[in-house]
C-alpha positions in Angstrom: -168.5 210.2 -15.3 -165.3 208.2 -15.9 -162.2 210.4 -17.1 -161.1 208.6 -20.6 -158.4 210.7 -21.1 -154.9 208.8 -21.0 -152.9 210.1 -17.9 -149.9 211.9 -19.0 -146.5 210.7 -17.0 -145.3 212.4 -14.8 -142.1 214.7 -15.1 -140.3 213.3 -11.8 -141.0 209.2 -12.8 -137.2 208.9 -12.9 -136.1 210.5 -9.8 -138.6 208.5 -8.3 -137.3 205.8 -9.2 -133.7 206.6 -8.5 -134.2 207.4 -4.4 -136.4 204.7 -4.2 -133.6 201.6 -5.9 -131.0 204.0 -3.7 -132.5 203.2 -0.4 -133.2 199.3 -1.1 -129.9 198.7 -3.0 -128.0 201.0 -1.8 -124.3 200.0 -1.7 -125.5 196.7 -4.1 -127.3 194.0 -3.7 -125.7 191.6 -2.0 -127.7 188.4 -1.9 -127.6 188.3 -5.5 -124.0 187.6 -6.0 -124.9 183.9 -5.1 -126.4 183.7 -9.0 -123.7 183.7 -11.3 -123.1 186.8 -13.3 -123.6 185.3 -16.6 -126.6 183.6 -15.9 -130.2 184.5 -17.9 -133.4 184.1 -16.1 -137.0 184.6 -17.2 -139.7 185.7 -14.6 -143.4 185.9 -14.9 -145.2 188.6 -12.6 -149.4 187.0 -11.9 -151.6 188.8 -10.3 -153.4 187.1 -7.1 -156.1 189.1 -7.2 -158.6 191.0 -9.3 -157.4 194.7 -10.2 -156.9 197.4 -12.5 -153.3 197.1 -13.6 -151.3 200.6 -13.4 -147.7 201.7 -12.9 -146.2 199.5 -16.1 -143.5 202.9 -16.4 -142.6 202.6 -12.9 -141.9 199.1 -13.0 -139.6 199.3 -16.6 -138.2 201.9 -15.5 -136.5 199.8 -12.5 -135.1 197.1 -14.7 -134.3 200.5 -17.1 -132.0 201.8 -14.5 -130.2 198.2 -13.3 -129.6 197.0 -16.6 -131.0 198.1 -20.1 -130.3 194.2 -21.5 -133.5 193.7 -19.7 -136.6 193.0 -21.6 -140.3 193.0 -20.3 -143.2 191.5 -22.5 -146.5 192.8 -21.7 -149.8 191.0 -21.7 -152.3 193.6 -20.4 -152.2 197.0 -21.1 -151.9 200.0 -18.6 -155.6 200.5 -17.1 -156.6 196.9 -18.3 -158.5 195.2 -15.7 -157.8 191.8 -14.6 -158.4 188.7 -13.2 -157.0 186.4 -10.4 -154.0 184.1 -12.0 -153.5 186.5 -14.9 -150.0 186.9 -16.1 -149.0 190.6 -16.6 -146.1 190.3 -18.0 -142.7 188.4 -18.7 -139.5 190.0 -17.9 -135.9 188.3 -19.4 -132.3 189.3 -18.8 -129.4 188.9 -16.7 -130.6 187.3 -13.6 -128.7 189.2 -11.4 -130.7 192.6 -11.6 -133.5 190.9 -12.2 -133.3 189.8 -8.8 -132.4 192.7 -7.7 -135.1 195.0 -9.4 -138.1 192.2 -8.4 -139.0 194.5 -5.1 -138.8 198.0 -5.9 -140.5 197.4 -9.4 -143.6 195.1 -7.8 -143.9 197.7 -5.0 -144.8 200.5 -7.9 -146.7 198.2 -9.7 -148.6 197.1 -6.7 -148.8 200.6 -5.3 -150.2 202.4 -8.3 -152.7 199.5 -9.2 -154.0 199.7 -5.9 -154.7 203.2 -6.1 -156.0 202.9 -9.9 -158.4 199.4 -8.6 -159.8 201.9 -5.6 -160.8 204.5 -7.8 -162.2 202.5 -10.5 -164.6 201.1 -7.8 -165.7 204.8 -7.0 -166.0 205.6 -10.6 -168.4 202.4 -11.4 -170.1 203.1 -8.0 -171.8 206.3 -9.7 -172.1 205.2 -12.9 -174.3 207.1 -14.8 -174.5 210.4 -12.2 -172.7 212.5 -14.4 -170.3 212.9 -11.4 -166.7 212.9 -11.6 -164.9 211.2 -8.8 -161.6 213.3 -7.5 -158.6 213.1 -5.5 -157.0 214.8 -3.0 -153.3 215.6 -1.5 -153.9 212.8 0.8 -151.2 211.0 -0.8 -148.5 209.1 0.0 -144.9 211.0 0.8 -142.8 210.7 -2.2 -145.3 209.6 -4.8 -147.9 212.4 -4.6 -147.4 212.5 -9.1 -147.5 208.4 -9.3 -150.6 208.3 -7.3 -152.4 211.3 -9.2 -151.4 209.2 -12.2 -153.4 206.4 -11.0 -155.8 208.0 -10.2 -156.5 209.2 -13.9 -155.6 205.4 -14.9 -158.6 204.6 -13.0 -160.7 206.9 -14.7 -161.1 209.6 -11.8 -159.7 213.5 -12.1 -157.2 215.0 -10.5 -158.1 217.8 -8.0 -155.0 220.6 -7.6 -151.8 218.9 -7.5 -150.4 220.5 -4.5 -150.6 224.0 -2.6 -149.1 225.8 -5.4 -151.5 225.5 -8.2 -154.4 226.4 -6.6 -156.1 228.2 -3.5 -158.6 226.1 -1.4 -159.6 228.0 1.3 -160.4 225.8 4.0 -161.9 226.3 7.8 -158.8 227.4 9.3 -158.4 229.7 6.1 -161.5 231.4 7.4 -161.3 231.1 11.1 -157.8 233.0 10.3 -159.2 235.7 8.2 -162.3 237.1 10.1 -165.0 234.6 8.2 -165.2 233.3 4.6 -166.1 236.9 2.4 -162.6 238.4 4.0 -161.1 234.8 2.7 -162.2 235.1 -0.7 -161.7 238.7 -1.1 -158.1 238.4 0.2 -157.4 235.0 -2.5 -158.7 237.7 -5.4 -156.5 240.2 -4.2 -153.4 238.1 -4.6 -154.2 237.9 -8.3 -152.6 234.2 -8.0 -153.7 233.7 -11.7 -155.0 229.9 -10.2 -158.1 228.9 -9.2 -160.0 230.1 -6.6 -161.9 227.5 -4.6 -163.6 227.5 -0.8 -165.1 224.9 1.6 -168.2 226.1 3.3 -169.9 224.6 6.1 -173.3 226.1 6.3 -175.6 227.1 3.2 -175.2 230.6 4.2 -170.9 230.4 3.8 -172.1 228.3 0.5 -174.5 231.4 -0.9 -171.8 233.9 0.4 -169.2 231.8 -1.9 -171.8 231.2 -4.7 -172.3 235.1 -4.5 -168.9 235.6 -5.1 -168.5 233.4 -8.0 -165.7 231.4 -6.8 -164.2 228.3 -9.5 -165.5 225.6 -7.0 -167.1 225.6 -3.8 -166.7 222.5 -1.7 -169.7 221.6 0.8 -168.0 220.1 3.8 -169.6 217.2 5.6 -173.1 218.4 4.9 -176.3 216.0 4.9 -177.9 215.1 2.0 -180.6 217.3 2.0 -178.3 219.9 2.8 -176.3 219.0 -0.6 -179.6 218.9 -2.7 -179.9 222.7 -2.0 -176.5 223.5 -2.1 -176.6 221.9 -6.1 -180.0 224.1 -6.4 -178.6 227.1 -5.4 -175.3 226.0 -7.5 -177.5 225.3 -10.8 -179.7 228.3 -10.0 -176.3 230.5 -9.9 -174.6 229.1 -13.0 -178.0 229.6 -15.1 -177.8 233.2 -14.0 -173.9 233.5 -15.6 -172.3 231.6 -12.8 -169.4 229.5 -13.5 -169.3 227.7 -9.7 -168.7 224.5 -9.6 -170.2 221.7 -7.0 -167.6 219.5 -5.1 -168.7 217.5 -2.4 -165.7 216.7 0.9 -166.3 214.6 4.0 -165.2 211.1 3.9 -167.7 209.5 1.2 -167.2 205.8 1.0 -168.5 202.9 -1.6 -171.5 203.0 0.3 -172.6 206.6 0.3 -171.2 208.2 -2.7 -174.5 207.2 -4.9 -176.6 209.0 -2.8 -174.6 211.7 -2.8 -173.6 212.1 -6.7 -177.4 211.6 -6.6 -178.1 214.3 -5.5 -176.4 216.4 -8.4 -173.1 217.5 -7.4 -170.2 218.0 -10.2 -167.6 216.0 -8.2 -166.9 214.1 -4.9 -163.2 214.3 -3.8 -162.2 211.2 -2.4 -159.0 211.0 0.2 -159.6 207.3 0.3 -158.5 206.3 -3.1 -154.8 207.4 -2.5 -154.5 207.5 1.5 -155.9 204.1 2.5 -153.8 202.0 -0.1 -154.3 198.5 -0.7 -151.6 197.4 -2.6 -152.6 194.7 -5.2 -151.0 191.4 -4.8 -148.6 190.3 -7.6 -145.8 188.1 -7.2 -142.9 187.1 -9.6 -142.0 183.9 -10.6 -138.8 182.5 -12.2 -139.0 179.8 -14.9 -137.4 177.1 -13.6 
């Protein structure tokens, strides 16, 4: 199921933006005192390769910060799929920060497509499952609200943004606390007021978690015809008053997540969409 609802921005896009011009300009850009300082230039930016475009706010925002007489012309829209040799966009101003923008802003634009191009491919992959595909906080340092972005861009869902908006109580979670029904008794009685949610590696921690109705119950690594009766026991719950969700964990790659949505799950999380990051190839290219 492909999320169709447009990703909101998020709140720290200019920050963002700020450390990362700080620590490739930093004192100024010195190669691009050999253009003259009146000059105009007009750059196209092509994509080499076929992709899911995302990040457009990222990459104005660059040229926003340098130099606001700088104007970008957009040909594709943000979550637009395209082809090899398509122009994205034309950007025209003073040369200068042009020039001195053309890195930082491709390296969003790049980044984020990536991440938006590898998730699409998930989402198509179990077309027609009814399950959503989600992400992780297997994200790159620094851009853990860009890359949750994309993620959404490419029609996936985010999963909790970071370890403060949710509990997940995870192996070590239980190992620590004396098995998984101390875990989940001692989340409720933080009263948290977030969402409760538990791995569990054997049916019997799943039915222990199902039993006590926790918002999502992750099944960890667990063979398919270990996750068929995980979702019966899931469905089985919820038509008894249940509100348990099914997520499936553990590495699921373009070759296996049919199966597994398949098999009935609500969601597969999905570190690879944000952790191993291809970045799409663009280039810029001045008019001559």
């Amino acid at each position: 199921m492909p999320n169709t609802t447009p990703p909101r921005l998020p709140a720290d896009l200019i920050p963002t933006v700020q450390r990362a011009l700080a620590e490739d300009v930093g004192g100024g850009d010195v190669t691009a005192r050999l253009v003259p300082a009146a000059q105009h230039a007009s750059a196209s930016v092509i994509a080499r390769e076929a992709a899911v475009i995302c990040g457009q706010a990222w990459f104005e925002q660059v040229f926003a910060q340098l130099d606001t007489a700088i104007a970008i012309r957009w040909e594709v829209g943000e979550g637009e799929r395209v082809e090899p040799e398509r122009r994205l966009c034309v950007v025209q101003g003073p040369a200068r920060p042009i020039l001195t923008g053309e890195r930082t802003a491709l390296n969003f634009l790049q980044a984020l497509s990536g991440t938006a191009t590898a998730t699409r491919r998930f989402v198509d992959a179990v077309a027609g499952t009814g399950t959503r595909i989600v992400d992780t906080r297997k994200t790159l340092p620094g851009l853990r609200t860009a890359q949750k972005y994309a993620v959404v861009c490419g029609g996936g869902f985010n999963h909790r943004i970071g370890l403060y908006d949710g509990i997940l109580i995870k192996e070590n979670h239980i190992a620590a606390a004396g098995g998984i029904a101390k875990a989940i008794a001692a989340a409720r009685g933080l009263n948290a007021g977030v969402p409760l949610m538990t791995e569990a590696e054997s049916l019997d921690e799943a039915r222990t978690a199902l039993a006590a109705d926790v918002d999502l119950l992750l099944v960890d690594d667990f063979p398919l015809d270990q996750i068929r009766e995980a979702v019966r026991l899931t469905r089985a719950h919820r038509a008894a008053g249940g509100r348990t969700l099914l997520e499936y964990s553990g590495g699921a790659s373009l070759d296996s997540v049919r199966p597994i949505a398949e098999t009935g799950v609500d969601r597969i999380a999905v570190g690879a969409i944000t952790k191993h990051l291809h970045a799409v190839d663009l280039s810029m290219r001045f008019a001559g």
